[in-house]
PDB file with SEQRES, HELIX, SHEET and CRYST1 records, atoms N, CA, C and O in Angstrom:
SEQRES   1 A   78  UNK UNK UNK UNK UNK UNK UNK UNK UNK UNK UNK UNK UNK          
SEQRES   2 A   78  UNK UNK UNK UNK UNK UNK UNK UNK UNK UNK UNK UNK UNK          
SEQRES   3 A   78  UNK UNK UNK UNK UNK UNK UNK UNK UNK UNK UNK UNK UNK          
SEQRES   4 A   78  UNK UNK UNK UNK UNK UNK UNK UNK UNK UNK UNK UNK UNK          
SEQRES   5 A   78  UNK UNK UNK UNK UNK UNK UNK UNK UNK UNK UNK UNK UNK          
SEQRES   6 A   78  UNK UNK UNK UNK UNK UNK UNK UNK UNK UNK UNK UNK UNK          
HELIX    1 AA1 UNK A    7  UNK A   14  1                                   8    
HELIX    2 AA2 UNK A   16  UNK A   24  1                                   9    
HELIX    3 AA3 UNK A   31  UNK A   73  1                                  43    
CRYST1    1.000    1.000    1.000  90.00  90.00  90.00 P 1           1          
ATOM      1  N   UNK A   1       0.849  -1.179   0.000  1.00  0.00           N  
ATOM      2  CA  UNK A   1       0.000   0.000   0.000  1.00  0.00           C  
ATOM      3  C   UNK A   1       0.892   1.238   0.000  1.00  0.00           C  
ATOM      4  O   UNK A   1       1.890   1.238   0.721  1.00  0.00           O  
ATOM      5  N   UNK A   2       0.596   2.307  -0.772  1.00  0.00           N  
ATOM      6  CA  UNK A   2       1.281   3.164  -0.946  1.00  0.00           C  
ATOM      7  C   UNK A   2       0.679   4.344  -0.041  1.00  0.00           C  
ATOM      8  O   UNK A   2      -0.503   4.522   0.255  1.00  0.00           O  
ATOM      9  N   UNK A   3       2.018   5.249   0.389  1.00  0.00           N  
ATOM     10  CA  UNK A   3       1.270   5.977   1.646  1.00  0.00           C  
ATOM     11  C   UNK A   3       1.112   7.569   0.328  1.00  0.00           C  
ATOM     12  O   UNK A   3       1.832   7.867  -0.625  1.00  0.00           O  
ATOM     13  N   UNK A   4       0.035   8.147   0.810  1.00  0.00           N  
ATOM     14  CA  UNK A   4      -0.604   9.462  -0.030  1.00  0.00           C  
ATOM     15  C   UNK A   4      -0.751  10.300   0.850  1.00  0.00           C  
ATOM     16  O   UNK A   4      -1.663  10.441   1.665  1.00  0.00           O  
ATOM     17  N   UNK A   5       0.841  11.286   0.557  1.00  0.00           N  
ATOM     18  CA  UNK A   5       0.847  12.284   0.987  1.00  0.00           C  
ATOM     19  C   UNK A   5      -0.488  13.703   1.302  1.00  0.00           C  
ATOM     20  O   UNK A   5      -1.667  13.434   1.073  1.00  0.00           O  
ATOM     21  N   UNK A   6      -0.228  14.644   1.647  1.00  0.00           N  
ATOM     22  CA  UNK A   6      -1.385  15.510   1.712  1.00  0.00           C  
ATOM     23  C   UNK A   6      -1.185  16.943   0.038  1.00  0.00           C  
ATOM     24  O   UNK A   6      -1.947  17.842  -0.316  1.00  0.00           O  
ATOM     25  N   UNK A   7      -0.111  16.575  -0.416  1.00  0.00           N  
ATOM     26  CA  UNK A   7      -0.036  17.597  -1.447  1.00  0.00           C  
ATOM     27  C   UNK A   7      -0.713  16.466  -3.009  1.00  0.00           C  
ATOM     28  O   UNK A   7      -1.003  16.819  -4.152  1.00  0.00           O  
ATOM     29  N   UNK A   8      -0.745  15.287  -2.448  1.00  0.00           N  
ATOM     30  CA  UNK A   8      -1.263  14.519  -3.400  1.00  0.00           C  
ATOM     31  C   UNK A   8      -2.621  14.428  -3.558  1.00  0.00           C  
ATOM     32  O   UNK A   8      -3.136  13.967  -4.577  1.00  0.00           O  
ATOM     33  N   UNK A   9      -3.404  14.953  -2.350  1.00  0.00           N  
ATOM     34  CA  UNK A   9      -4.847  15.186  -2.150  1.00  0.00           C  
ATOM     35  C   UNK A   9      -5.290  16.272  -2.726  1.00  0.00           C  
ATOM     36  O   UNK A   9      -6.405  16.314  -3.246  1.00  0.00           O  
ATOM     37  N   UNK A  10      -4.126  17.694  -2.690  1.00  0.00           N  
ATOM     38  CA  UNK A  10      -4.399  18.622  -3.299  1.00  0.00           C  
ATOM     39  C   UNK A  10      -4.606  18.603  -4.488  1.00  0.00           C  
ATOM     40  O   UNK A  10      -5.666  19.130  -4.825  1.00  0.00           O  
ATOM     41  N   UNK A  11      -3.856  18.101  -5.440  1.00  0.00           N  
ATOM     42  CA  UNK A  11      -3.306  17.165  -6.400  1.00  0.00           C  
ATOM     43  C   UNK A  11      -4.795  16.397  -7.353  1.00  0.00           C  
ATOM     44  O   UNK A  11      -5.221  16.575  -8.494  1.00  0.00           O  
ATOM     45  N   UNK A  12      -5.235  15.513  -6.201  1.00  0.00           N  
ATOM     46  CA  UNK A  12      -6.539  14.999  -6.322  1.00  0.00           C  
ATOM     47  C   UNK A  12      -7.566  15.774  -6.741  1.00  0.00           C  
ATOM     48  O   UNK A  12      -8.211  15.710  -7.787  1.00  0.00           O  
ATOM     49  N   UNK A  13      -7.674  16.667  -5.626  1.00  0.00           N  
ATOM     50  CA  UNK A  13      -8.831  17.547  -5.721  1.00  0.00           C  
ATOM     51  C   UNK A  13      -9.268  18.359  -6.956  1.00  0.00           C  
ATOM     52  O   UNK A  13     -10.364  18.639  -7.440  1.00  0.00           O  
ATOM     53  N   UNK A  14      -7.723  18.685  -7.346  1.00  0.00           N  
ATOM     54  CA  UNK A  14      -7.347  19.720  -8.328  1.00  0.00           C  
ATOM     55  C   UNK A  14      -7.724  19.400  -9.658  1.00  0.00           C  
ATOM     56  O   UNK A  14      -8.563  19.990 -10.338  1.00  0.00           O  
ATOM     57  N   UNK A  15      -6.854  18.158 -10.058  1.00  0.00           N  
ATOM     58  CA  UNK A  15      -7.405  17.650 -11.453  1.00  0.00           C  
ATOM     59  C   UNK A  15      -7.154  15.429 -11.144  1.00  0.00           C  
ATOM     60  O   UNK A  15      -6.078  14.832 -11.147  1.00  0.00           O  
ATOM     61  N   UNK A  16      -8.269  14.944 -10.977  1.00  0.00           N  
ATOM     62  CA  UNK A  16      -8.195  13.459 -10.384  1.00  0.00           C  
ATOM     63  C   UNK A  16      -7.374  12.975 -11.705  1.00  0.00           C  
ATOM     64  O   UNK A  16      -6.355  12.397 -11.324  1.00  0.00           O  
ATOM     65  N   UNK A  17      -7.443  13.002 -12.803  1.00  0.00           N  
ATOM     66  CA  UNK A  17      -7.302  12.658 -13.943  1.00  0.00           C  
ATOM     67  C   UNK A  17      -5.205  12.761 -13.628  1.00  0.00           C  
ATOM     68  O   UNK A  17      -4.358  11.868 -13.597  1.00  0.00           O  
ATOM     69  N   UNK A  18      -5.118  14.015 -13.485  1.00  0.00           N  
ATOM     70  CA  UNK A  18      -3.938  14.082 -13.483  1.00  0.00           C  
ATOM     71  C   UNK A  18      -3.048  13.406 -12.256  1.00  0.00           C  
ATOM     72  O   UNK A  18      -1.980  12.909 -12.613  1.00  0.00           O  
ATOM     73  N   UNK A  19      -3.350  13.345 -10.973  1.00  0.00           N  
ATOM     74  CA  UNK A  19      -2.850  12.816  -9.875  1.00  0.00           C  
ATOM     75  C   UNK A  19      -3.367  11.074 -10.276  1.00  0.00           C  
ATOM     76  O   UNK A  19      -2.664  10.425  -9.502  1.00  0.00           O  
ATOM     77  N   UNK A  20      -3.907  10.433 -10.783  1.00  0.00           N  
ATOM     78  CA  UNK A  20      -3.940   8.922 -11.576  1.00  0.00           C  
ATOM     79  C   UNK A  20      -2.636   8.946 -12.155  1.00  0.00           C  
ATOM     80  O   UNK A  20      -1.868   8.017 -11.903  1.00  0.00           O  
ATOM     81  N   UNK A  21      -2.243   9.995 -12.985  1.00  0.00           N  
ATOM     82  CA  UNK A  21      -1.223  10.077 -14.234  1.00  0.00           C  
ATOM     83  C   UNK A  21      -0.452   9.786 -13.448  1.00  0.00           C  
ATOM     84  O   UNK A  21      -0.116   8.637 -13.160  1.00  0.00           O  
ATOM     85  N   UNK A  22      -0.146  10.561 -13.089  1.00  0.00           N  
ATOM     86  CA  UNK A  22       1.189  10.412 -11.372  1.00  0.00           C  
ATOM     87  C   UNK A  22       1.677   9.515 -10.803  1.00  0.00           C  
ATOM     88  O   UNK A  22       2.833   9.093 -10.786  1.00  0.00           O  
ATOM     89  N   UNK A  23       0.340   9.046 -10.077  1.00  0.00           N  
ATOM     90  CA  UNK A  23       0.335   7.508  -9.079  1.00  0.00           C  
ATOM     91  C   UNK A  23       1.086   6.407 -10.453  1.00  0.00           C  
ATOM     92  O   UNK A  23       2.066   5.753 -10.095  1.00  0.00           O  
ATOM     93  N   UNK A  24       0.784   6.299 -11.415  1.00  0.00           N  
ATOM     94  CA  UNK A  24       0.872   5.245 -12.899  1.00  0.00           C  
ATOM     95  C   UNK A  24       2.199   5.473 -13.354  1.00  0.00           C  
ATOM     96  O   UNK A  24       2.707   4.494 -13.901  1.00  0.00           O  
ATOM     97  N   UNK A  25       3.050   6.715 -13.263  1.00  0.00           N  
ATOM     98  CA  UNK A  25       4.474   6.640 -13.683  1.00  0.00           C  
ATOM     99  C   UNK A  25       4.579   7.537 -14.625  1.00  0.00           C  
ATOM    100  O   UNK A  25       5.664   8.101 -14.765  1.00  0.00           O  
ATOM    101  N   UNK A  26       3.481   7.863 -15.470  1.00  0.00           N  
ATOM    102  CA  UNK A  26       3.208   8.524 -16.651  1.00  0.00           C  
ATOM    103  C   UNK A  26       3.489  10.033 -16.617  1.00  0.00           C  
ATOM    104  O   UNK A  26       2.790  10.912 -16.111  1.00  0.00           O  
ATOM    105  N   UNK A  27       4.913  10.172 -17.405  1.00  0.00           N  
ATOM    106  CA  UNK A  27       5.189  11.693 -17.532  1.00  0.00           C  
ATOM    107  C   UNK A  27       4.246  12.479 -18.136  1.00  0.00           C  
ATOM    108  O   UNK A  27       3.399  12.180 -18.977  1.00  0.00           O  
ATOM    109  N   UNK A  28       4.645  14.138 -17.289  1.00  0.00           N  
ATOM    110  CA  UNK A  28       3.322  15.101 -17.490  1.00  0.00           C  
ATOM    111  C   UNK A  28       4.347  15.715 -19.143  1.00  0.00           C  
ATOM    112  O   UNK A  28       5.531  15.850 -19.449  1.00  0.00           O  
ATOM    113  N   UNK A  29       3.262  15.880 -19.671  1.00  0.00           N  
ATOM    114  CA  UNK A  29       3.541  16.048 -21.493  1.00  0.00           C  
ATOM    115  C   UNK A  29       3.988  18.229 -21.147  1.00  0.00           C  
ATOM    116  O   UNK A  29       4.839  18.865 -21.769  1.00  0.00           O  
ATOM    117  N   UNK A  30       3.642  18.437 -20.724  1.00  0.00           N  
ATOM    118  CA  UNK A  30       3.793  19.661 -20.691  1.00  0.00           C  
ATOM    119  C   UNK A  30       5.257  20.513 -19.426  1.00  0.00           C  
ATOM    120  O   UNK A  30       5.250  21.589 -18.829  1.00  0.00           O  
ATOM    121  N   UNK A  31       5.915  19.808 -19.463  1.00  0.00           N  
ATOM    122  CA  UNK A  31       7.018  19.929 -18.758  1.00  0.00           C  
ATOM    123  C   UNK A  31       7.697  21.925 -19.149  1.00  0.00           C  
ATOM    124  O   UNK A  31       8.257  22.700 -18.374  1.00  0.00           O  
ATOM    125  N   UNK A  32       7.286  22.128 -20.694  1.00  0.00           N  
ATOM    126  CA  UNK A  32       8.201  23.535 -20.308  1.00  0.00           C  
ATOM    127  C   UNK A  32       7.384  24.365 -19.934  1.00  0.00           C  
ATOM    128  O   UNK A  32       7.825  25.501 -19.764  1.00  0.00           O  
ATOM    129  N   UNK A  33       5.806  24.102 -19.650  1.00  0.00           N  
ATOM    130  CA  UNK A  33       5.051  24.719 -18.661  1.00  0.00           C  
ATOM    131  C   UNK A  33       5.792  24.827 -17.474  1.00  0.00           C  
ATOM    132  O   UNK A  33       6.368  25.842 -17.083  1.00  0.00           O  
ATOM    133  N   UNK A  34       5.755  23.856 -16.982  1.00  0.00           N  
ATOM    134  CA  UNK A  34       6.430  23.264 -15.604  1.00  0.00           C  
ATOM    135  C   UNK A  34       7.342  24.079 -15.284  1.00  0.00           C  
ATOM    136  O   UNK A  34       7.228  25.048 -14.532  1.00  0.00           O  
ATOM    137  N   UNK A  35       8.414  23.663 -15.923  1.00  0.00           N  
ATOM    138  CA  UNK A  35      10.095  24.588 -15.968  1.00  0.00           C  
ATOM    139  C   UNK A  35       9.426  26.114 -15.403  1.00  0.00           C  
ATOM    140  O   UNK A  35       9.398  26.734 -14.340  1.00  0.00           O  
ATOM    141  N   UNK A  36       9.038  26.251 -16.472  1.00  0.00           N  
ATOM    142  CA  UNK A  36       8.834  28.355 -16.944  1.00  0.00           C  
ATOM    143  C   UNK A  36       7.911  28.887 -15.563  1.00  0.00           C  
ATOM    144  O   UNK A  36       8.215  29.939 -15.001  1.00  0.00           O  
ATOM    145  N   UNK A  37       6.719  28.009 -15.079  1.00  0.00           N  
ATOM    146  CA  UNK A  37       6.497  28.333 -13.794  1.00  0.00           C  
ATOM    147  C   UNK A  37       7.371  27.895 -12.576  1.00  0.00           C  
ATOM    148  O   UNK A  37       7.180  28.430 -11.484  1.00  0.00           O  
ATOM    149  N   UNK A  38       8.194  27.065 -12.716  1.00  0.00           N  
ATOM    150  CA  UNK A  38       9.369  26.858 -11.511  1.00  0.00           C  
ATOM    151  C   UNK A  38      10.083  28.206 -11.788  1.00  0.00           C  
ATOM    152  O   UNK A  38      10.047  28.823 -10.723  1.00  0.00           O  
ATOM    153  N   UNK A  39      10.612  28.824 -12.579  1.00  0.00           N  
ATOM    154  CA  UNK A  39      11.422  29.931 -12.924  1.00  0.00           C  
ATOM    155  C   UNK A  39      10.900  31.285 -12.265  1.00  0.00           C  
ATOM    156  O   UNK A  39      11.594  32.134 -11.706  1.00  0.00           O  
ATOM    157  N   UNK A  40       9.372  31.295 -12.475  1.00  0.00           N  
ATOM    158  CA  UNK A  40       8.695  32.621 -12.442  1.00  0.00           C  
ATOM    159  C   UNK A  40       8.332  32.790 -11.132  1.00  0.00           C  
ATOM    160  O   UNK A  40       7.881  33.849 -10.695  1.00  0.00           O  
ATOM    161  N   UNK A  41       8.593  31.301 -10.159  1.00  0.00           N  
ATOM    162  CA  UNK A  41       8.425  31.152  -8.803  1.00  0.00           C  
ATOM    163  C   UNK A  41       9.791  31.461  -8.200  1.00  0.00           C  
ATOM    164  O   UNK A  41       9.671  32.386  -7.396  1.00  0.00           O  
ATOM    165  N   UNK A  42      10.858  31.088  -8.282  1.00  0.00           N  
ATOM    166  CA  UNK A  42      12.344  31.711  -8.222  1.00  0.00           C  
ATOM    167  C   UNK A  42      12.401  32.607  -8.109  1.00  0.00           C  
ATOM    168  O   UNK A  42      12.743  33.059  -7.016  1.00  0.00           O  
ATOM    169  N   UNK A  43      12.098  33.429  -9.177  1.00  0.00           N  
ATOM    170  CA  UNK A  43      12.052  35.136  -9.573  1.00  0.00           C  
ATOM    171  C   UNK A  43      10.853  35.771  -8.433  1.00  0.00           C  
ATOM    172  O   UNK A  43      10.674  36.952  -8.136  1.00  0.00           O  
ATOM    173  N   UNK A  44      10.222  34.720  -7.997  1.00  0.00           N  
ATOM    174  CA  UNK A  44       9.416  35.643  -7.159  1.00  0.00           C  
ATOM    175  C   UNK A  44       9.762  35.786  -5.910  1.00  0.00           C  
ATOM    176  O   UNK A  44       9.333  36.658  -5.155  1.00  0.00           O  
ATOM    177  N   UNK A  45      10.777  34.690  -5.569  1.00  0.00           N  
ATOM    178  CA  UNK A  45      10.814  34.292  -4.066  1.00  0.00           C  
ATOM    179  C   UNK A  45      12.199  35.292  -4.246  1.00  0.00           C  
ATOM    180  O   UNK A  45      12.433  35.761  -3.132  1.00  0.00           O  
ATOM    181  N   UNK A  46      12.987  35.682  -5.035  1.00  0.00           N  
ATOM    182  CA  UNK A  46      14.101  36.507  -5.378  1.00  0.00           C  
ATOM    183  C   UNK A  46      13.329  37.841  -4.924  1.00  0.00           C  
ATOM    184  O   UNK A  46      13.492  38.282  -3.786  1.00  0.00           O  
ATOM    185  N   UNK A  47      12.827  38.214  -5.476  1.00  0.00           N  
ATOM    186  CA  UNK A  47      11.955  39.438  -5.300  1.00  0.00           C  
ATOM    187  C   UNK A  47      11.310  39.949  -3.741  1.00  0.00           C  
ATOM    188  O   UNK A  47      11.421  41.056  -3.214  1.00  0.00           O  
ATOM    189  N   UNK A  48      10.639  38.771  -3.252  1.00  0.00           N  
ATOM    190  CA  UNK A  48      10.251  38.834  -2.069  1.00  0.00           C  
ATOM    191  C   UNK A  48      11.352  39.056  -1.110  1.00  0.00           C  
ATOM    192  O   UNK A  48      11.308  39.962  -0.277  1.00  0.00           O  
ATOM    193  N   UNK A  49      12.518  38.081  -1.245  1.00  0.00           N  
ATOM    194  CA  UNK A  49      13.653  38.377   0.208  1.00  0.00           C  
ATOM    195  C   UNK A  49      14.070  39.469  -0.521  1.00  0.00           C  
ATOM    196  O   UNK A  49      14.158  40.221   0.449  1.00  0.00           O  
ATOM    197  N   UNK A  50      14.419  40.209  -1.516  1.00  0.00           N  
ATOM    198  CA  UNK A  50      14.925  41.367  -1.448  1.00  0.00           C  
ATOM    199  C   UNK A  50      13.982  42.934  -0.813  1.00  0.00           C  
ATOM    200  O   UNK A  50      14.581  43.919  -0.382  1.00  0.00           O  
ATOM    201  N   UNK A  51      12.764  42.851  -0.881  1.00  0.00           N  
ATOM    202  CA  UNK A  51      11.972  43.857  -0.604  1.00  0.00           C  
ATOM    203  C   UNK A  51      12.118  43.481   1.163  1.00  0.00           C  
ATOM    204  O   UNK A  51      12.332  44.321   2.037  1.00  0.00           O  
ATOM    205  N   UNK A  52      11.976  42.328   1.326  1.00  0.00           N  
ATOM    206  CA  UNK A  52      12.126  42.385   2.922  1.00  0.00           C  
ATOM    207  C   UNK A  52      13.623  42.660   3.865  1.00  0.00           C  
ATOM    208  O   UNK A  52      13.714  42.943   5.060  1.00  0.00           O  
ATOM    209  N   UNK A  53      14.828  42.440   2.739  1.00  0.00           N  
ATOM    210  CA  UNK A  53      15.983  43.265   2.872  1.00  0.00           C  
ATOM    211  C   UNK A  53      15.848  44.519   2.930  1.00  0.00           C  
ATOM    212  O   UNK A  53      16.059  45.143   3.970  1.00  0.00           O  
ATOM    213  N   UNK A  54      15.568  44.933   2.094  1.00  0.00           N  
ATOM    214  CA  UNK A  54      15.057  46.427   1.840  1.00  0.00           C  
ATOM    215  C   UNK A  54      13.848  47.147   3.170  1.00  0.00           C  
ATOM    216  O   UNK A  54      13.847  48.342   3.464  1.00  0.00           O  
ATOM    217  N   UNK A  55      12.946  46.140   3.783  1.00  0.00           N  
ATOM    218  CA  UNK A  55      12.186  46.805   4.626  1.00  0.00           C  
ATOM    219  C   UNK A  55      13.203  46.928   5.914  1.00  0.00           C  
ATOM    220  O   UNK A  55      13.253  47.904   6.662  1.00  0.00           O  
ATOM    221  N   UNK A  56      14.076  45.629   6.029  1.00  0.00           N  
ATOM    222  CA  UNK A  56      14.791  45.513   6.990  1.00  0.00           C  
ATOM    223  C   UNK A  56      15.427  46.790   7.254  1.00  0.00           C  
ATOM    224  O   UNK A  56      14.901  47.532   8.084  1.00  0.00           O  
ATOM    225  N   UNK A  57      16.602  47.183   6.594  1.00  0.00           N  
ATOM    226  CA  UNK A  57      17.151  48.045   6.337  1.00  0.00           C  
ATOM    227  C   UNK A  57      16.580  49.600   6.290  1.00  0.00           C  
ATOM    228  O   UNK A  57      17.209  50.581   6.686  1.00  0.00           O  
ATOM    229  N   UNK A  58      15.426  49.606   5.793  1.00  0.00           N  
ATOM    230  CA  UNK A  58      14.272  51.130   6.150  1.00  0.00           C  
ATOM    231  C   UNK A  58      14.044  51.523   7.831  1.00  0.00           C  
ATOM    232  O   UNK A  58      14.060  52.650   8.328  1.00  0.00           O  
ATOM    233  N   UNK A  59      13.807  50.078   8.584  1.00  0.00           N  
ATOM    234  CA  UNK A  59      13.214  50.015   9.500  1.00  0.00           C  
ATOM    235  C   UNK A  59      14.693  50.452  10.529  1.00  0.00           C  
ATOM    236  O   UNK A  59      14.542  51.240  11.462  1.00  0.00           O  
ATOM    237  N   UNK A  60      15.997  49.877  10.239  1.00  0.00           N  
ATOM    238  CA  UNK A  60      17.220  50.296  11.020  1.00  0.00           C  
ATOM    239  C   UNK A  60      17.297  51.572  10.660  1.00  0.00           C  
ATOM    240  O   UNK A  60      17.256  52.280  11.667  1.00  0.00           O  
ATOM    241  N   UNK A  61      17.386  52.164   9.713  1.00  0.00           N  
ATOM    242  CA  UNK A  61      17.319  53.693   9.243  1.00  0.00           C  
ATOM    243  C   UNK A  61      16.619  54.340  10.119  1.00  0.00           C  
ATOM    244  O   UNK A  61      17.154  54.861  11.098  1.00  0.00           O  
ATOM    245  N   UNK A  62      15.576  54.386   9.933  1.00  0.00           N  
ATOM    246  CA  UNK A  62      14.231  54.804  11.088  1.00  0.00           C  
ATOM    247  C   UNK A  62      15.208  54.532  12.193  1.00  0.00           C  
ATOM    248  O   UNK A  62      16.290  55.103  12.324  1.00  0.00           O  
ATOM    249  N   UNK A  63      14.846  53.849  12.765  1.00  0.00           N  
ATOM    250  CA  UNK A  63      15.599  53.526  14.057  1.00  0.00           C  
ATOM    251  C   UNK A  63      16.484  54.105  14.569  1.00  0.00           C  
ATOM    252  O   UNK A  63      16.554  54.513  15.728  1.00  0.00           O  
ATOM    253  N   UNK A  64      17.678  54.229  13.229  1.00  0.00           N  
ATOM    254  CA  UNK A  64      19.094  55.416  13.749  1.00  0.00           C  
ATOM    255  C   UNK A  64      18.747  56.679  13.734  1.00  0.00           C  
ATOM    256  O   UNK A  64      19.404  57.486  14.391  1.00  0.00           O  
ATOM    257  N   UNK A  65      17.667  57.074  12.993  1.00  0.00           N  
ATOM    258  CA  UNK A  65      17.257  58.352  12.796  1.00  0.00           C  
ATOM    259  C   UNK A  65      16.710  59.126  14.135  1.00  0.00           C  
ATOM    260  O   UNK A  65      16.719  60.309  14.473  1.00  0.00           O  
ATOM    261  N   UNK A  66      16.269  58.019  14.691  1.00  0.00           N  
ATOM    262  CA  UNK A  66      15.260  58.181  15.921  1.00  0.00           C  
ATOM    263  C   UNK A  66      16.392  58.919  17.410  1.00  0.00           C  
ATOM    264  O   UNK A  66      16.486  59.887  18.165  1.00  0.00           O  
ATOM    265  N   UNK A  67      17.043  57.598  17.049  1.00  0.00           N  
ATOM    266  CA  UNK A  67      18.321  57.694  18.201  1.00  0.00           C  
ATOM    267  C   UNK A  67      18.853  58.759  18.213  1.00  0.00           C  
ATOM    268  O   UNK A  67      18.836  59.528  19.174  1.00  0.00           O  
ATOM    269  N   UNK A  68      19.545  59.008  16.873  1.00  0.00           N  
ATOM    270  CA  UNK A  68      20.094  60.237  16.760  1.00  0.00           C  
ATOM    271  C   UNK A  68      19.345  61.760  17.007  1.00  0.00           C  
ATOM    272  O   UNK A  68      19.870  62.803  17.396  1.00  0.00           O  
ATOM    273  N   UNK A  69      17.996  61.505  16.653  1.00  0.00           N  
ATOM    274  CA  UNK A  69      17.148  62.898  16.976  1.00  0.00           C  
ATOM    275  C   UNK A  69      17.197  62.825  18.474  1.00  0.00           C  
ATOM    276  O   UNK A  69      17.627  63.956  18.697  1.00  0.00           O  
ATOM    277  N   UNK A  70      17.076  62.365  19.450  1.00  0.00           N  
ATOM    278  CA  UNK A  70      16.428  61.929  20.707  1.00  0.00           C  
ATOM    279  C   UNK A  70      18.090  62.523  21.466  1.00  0.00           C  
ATOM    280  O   UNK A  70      18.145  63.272  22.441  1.00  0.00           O  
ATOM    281  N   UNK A  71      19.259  61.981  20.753  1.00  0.00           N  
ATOM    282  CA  UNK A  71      20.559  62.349  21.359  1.00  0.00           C  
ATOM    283  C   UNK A  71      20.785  63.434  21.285  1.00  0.00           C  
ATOM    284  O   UNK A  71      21.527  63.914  22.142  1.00  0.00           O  
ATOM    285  N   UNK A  72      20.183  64.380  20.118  1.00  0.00           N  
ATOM    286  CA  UNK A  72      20.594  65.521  19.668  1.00  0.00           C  
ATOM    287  C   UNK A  72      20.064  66.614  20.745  1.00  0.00           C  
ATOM    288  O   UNK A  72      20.604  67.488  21.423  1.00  0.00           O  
ATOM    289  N   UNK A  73      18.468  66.036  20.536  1.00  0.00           N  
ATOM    290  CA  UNK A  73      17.771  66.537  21.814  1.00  0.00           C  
ATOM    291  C   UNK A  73      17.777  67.219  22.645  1.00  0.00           C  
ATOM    292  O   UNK A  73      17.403  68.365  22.895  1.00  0.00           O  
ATOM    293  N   UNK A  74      18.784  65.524  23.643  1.00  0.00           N  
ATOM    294  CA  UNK A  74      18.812  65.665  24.900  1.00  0.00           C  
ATOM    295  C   UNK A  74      20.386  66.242  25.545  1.00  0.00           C  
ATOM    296  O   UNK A  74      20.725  66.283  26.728  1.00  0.00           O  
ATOM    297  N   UNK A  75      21.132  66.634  24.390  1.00  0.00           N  
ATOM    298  CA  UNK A  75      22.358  67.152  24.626  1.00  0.00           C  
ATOM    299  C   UNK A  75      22.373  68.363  24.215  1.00  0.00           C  
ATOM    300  O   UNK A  75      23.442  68.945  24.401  1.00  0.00           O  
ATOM    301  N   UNK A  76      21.072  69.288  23.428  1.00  0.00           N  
ATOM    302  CA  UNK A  76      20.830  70.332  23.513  1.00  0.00           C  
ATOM    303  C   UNK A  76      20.090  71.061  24.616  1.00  0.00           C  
ATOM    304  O   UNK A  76      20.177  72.253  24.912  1.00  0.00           O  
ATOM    305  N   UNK A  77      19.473  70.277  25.070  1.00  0.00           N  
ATOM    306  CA  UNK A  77      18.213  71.064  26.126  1.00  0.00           C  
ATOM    307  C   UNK A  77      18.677  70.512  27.654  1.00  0.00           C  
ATOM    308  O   UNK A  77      18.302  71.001  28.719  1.00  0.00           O  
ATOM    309  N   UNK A  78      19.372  69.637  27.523  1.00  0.00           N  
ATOM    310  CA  UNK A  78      19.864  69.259  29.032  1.00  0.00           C  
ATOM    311  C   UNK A  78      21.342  69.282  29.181  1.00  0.00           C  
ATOM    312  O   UNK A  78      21.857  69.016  30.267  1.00  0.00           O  
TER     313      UNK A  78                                                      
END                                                                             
């Protein structure tokens, strides 16, 4: 008995026809589909850690900005 994962249910749900294909051995005919959305998923997950580099980095800015106003401040008025 073969154990069936939970992305294979998704799989199921999605198109039954195609998760049969699967279970049977039978390569999917449309592979540079495949590829070109593995690629465009790359490029996205590329995209994503860089904007959250980028928030990272906004948010330390802010931060030094803060410090520094607050030092400036308190070494002017006190």
């Amino acid at each position: 008995m073969k154990i069936i994962r939970a992305s294979e249910i998704g799989a199921h749900l999605f198109c039954a026809r195609s998760w049969w294909y699967q279970r049977q051995g039978v390569p999917s005919t449309n592979q540079a589909e495949m590829n070109t959305g593995s690629q465009q998923h790359q490029a996205h997950g590329r995209r994503l850690l860089g904007s959250s580099l980028l928030r990272t980095l906004g948010t330390l800015l802010l931060l030094t900005a803060l410090a520094l106003l607050v030092s400036f401040c308190t070494a002017r008025f006190f």
